[in-house]
N, CA, C and O atoms as a GROMACS GRO file, in nm:
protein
  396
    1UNK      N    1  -0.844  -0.881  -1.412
    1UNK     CA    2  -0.792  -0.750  -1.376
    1UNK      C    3  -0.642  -0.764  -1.352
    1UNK      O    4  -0.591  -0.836  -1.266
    2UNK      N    5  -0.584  -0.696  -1.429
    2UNK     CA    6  -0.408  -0.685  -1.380
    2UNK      C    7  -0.386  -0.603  -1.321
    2UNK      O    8  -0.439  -0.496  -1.351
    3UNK      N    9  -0.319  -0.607  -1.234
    3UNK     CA   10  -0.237  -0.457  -1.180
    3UNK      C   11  -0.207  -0.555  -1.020
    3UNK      O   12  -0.213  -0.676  -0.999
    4UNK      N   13  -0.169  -0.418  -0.915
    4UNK     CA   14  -0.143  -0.444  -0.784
    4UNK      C   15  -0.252  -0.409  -0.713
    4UNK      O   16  -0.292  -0.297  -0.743
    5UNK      N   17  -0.314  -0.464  -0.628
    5UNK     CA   18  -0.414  -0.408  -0.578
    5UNK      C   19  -0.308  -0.354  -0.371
    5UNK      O   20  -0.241  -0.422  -0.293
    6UNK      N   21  -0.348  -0.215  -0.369
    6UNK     CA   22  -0.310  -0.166  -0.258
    6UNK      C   23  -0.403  -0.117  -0.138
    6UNK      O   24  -0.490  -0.033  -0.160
    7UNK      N   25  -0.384  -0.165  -0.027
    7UNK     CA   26  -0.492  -0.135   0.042
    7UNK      C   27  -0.386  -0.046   0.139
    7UNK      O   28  -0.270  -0.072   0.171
    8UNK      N   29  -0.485   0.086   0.177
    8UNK     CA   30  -0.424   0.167   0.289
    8UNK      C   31  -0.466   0.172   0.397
    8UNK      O   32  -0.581   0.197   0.433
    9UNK      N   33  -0.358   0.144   0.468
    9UNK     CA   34  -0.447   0.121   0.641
    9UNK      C   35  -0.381   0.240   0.730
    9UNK      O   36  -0.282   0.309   0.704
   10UNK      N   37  -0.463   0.242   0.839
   10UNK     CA   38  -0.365   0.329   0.977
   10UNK      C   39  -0.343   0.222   1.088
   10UNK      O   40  -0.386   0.107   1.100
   11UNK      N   41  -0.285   0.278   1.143
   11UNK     CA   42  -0.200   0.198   1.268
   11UNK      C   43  -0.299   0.228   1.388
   11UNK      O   44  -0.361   0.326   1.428
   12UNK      N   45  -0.283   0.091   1.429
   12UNK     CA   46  -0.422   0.136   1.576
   12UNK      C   47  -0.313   0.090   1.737
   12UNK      O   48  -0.192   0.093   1.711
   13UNK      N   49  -0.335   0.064   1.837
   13UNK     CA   50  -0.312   0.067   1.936
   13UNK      C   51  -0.359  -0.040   1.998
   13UNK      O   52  -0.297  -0.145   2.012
   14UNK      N   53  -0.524  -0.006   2.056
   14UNK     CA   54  -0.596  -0.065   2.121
   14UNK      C   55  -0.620  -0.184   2.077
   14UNK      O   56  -0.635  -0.192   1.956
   15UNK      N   57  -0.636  -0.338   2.173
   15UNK     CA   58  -0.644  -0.456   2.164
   15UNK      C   59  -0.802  -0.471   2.201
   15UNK      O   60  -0.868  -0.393   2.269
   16UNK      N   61  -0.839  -0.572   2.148
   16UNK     CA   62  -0.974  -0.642   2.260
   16UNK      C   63  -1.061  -0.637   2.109
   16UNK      O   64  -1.033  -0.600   1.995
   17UNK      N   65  -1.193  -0.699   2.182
   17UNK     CA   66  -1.301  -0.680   2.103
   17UNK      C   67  -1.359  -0.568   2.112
   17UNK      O   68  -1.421  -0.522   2.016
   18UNK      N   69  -1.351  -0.517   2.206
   18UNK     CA   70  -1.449  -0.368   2.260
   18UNK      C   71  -1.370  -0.259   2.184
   18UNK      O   72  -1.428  -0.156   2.148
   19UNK      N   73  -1.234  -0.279   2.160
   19UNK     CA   74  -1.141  -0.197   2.074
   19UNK      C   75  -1.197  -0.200   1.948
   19UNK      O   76  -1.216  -0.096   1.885
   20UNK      N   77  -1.229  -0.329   1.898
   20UNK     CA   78  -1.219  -0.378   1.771
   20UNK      C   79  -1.400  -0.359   1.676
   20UNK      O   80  -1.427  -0.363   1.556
   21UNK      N   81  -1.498  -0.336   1.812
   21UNK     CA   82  -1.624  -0.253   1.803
   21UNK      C   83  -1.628  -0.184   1.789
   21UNK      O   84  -1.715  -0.160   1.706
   22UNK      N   85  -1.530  -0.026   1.855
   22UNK     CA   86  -1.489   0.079   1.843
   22UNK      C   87  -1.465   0.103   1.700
   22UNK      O   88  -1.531   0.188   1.641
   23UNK      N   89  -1.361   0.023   1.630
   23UNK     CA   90  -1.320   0.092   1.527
   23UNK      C   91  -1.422   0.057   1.392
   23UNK      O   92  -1.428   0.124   1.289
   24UNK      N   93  -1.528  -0.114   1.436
   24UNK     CA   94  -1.608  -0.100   1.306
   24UNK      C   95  -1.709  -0.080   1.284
   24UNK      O   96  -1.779  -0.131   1.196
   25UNK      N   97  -1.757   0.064   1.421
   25UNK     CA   98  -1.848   0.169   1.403
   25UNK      C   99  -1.805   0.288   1.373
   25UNK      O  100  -1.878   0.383   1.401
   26UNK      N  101  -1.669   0.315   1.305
   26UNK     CA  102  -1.580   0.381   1.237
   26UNK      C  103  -1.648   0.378   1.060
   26UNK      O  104  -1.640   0.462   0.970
   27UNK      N  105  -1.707   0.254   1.067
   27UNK     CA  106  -1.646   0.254   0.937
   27UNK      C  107  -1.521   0.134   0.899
   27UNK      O  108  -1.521   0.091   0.784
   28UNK      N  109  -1.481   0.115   0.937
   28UNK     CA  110  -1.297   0.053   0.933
   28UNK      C  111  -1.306  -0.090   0.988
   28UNK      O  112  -1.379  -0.140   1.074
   29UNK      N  113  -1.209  -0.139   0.910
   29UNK     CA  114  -1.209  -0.319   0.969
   29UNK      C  115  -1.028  -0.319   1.002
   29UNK      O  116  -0.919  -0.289   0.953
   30UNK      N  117  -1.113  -0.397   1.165
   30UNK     CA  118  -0.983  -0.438   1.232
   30UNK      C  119  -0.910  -0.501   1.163
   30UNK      O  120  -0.966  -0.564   1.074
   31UNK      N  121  -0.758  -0.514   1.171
   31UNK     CA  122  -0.672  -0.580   1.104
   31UNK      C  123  -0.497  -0.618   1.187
   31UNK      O  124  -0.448  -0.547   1.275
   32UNK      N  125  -0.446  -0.717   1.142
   32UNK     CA  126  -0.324  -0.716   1.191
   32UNK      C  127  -0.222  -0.775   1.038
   32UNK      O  128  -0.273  -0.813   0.933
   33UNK      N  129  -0.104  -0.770   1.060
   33UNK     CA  130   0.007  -0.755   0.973
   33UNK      C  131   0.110  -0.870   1.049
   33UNK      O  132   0.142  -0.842   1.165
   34UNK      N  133   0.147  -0.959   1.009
   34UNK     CA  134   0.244  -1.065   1.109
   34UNK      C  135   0.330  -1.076   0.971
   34UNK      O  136   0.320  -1.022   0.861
   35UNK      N  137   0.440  -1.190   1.042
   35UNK     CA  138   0.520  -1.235   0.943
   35UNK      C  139   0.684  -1.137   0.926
   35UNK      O  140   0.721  -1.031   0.977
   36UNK      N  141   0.736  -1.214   0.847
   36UNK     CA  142   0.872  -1.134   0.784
   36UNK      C  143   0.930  -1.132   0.922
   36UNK      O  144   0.898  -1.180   1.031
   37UNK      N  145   1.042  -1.048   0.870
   37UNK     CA  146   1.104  -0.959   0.980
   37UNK      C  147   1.048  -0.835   1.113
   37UNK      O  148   1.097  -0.790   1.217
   38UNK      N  149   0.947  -0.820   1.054
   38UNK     CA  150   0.870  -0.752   1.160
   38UNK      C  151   0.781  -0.818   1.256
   38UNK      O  152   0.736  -0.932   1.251
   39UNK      N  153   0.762  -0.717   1.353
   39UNK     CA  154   0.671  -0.771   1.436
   39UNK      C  155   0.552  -0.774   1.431
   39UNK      O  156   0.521  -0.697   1.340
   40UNK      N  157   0.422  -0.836   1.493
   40UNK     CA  158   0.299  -0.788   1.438
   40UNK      C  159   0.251  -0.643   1.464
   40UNK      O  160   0.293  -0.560   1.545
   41UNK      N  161   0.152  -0.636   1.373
   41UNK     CA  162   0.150  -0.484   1.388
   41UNK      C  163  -0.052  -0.448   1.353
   41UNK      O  164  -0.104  -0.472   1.244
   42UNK      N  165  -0.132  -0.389   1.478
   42UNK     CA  166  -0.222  -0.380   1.473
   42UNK      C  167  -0.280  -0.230   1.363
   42UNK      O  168  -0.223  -0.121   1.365
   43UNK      N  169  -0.388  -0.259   1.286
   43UNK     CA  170  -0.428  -0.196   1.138
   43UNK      C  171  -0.535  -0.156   1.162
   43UNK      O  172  -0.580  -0.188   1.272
   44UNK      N  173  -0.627  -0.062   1.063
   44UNK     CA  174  -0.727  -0.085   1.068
   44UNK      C  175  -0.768  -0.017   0.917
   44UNK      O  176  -0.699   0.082   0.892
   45UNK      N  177  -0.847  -0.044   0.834
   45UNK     CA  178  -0.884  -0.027   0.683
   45UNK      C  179  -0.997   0.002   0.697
   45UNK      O  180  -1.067  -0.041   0.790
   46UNK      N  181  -1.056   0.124   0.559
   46UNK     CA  182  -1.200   0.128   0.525
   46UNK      C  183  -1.238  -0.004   0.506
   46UNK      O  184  -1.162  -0.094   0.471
   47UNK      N  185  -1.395  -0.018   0.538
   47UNK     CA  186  -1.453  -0.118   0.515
   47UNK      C  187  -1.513  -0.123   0.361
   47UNK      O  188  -1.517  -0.232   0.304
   48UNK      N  189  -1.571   0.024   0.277
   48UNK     CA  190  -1.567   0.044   0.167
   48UNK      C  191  -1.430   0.004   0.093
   48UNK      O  192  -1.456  -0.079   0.005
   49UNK      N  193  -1.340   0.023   0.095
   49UNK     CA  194  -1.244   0.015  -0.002
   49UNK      C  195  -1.219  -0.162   0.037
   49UNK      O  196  -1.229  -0.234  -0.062
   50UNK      N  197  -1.195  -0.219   0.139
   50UNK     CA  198  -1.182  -0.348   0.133
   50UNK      C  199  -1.291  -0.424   0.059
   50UNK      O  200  -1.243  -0.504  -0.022
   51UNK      N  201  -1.418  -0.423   0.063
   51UNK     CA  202  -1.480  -0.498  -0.025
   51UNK      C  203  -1.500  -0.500  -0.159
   51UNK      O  204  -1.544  -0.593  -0.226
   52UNK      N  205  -1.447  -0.338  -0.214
   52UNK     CA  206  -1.400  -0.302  -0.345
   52UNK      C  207  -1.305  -0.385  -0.433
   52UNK      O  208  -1.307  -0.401  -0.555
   53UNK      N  209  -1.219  -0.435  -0.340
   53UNK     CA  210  -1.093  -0.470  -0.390
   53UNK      C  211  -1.120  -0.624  -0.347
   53UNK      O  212  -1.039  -0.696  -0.407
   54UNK      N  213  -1.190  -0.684  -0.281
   54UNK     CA  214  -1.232  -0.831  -0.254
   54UNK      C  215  -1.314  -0.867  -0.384
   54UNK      O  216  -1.305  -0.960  -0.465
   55UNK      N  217  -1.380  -0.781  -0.376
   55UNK     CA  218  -1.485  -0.800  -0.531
   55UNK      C  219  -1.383  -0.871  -0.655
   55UNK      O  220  -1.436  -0.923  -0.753
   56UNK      N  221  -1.284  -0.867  -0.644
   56UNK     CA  222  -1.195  -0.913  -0.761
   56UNK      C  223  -1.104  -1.015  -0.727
   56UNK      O  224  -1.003  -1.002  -0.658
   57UNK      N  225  -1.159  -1.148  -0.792
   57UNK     CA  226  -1.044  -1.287  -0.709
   57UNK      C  227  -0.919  -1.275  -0.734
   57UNK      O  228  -0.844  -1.340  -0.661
   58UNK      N  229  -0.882  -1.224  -0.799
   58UNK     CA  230  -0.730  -1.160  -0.790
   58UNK      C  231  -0.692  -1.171  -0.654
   58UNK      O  232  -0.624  -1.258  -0.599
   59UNK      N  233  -0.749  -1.061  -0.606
   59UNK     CA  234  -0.684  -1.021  -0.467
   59UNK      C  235  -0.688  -1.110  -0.332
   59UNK      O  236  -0.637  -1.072  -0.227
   60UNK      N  237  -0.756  -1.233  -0.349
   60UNK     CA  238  -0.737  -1.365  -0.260
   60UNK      C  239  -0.587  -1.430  -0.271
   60UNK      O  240  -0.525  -1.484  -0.179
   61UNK      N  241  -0.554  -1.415  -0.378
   61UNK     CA  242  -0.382  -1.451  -0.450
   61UNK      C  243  -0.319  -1.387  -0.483
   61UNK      O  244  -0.205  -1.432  -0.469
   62UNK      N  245  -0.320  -1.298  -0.525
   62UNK     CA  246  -0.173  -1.175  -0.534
   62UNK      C  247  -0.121  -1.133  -0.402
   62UNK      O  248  -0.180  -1.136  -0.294
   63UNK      N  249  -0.005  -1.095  -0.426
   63UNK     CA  250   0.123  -1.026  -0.342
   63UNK      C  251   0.064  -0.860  -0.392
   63UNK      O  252   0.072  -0.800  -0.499
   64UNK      N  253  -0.002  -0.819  -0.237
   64UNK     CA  254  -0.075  -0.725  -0.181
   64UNK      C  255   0.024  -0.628  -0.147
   64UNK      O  256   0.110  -0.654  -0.063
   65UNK      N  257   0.017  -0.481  -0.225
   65UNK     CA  258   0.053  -0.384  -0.110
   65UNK      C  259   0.020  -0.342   0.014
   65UNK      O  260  -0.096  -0.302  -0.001
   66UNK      N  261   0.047  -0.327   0.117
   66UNK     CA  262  -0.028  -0.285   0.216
   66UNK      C  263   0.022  -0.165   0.263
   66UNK      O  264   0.126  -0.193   0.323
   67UNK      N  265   0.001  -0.039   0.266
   67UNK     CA  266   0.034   0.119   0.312
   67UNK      C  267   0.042   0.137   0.389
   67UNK      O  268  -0.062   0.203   0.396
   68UNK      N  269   0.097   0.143   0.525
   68UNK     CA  270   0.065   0.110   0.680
   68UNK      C  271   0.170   0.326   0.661
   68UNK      O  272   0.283   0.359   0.623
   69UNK      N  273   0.054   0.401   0.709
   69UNK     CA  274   0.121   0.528   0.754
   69UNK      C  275   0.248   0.563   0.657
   69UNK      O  276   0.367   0.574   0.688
   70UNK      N  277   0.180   0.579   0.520
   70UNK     CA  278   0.345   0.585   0.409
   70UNK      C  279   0.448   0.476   0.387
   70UNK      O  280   0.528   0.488   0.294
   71UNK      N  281   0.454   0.356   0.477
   71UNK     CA  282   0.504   0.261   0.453
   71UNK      C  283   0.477   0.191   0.393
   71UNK      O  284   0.375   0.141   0.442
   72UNK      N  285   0.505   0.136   0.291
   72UNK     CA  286   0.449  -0.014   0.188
   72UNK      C  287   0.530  -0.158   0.210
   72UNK      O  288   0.647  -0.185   0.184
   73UNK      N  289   0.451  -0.220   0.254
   73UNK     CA  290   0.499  -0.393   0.262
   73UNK      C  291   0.389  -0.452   0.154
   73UNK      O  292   0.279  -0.415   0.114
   74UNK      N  293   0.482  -0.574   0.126
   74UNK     CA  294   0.405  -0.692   0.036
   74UNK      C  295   0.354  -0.756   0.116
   74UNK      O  296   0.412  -0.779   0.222
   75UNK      N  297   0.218  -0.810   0.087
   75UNK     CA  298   0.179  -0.907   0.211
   75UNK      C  299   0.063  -0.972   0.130
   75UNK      O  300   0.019  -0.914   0.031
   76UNK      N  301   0.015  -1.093   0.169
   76UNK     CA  302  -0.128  -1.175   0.108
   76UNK      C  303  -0.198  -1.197   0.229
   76UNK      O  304  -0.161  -1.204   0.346
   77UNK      N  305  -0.342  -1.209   0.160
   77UNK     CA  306  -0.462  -1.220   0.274
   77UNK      C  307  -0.434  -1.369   0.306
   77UNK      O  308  -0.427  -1.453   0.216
   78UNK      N  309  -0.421  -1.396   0.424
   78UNK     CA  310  -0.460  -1.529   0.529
   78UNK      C  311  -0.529  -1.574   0.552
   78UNK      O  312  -0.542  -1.696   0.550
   79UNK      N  313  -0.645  -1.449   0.601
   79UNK     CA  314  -0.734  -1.480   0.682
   79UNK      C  315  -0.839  -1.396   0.674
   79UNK      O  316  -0.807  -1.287   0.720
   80UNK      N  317  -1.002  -1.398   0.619
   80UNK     CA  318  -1.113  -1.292   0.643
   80UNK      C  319  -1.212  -1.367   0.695
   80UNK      O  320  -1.265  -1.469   0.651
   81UNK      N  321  -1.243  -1.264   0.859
   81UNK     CA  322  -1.362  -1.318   0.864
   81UNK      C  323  -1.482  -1.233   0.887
   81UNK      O  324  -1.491  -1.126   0.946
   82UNK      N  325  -1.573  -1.310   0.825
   82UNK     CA  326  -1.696  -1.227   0.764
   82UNK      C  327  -1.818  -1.273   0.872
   82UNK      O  328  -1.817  -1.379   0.935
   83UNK      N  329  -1.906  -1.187   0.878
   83UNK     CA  330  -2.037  -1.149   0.959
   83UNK      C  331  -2.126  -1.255   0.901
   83UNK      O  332  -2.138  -1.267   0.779
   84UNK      N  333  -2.196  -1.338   0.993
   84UNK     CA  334  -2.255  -1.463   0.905
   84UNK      C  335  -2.405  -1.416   0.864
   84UNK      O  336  -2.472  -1.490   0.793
   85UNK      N  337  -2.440  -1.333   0.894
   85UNK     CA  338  -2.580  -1.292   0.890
   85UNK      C  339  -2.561  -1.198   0.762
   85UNK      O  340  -2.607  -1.215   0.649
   86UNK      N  341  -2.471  -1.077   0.818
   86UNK     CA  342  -2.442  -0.925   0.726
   86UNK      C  343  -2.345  -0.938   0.610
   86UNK      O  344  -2.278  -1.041   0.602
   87UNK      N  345  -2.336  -0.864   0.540
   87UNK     CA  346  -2.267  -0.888   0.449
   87UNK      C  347  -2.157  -0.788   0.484
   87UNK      O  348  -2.164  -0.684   0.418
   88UNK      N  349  -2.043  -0.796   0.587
   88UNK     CA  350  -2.012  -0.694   0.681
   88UNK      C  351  -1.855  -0.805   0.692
   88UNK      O  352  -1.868  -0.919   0.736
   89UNK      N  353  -1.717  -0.754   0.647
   89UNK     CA  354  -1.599  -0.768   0.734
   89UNK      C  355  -1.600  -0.774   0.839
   89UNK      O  356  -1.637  -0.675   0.901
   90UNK      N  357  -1.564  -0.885   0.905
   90UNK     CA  358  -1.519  -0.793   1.065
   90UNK      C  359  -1.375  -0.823   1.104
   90UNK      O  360  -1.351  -0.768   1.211
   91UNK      N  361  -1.267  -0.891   1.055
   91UNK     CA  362  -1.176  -0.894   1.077
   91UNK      C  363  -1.057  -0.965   0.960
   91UNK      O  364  -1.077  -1.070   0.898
   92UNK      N  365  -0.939  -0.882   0.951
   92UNK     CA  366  -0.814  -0.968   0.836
   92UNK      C  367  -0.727  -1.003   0.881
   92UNK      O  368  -0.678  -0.925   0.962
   93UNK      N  369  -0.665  -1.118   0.862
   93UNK     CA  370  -0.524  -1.120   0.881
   93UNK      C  371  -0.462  -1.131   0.699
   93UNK      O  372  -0.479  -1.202   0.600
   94UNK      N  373  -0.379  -1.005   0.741
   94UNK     CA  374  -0.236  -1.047   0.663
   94UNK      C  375  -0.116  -1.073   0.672
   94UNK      O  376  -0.068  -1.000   0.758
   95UNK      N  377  -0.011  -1.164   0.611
   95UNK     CA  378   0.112  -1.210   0.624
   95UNK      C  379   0.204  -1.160   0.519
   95UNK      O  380   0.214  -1.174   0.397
   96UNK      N  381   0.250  -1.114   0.584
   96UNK     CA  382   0.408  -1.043   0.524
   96UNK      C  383   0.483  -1.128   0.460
   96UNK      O  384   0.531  -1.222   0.524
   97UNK      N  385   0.507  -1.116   0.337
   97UNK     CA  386   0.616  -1.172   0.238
   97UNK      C  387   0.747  -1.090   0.172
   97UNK      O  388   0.738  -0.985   0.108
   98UNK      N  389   0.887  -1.169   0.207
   98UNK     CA  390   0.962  -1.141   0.128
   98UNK      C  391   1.034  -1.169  -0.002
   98UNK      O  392   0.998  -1.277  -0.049
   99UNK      N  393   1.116  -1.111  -0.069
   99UNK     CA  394   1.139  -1.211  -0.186
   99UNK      C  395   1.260  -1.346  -0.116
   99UNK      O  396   1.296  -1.439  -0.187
   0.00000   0.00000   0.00000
């Protein structure tokens, strides 16, 4: 598959696990954004559209859009960790890249 793969997230607030339960009975997988010039920055993504776009090994190695509220940064996955039982996200890290 060629192209960019872009994932769109919203901006969350709340810290913790009990936060992070909250949002993935949403629907949505917790997430954070580190790296670059910015600071970290707490996310949160459909859980449908993330496994859409995991489905394709591409997206373990490409330079990732990430949409944070109309904003676009480049960033690659770090870090997924997955539900050992479910076949269920429960948390990403991504890292911010510049050229």
């Amino acid at each position: 598959m060629s192209g960019v793969f872009e994932f769109v997230a919203e901006a969350r607030s709340a810290t913790g696990s009990s936060a992070a339960k909250v949002v993935r009975r949403q629907g949505r997988v917790p997430a954070i954004v580190y790296g670059g010039e910015g600071d970290a920055q707490l996310i949160s993504l459909d859980h449908n559209e993330i496994v859409k776009h995991l489905s394709h090994k591409e997206a373990y190695t490409s330079i990732l859009d990430l949409n944070v509220a109309g904003k676009v940064e480049k960033a690659v996955l770090k870090h997924i960790q997955r539900h050992p039982a479910k076949p269920q996200i429960l948390h990403i890290d991504f890292m911010r890249v510049t050229a």
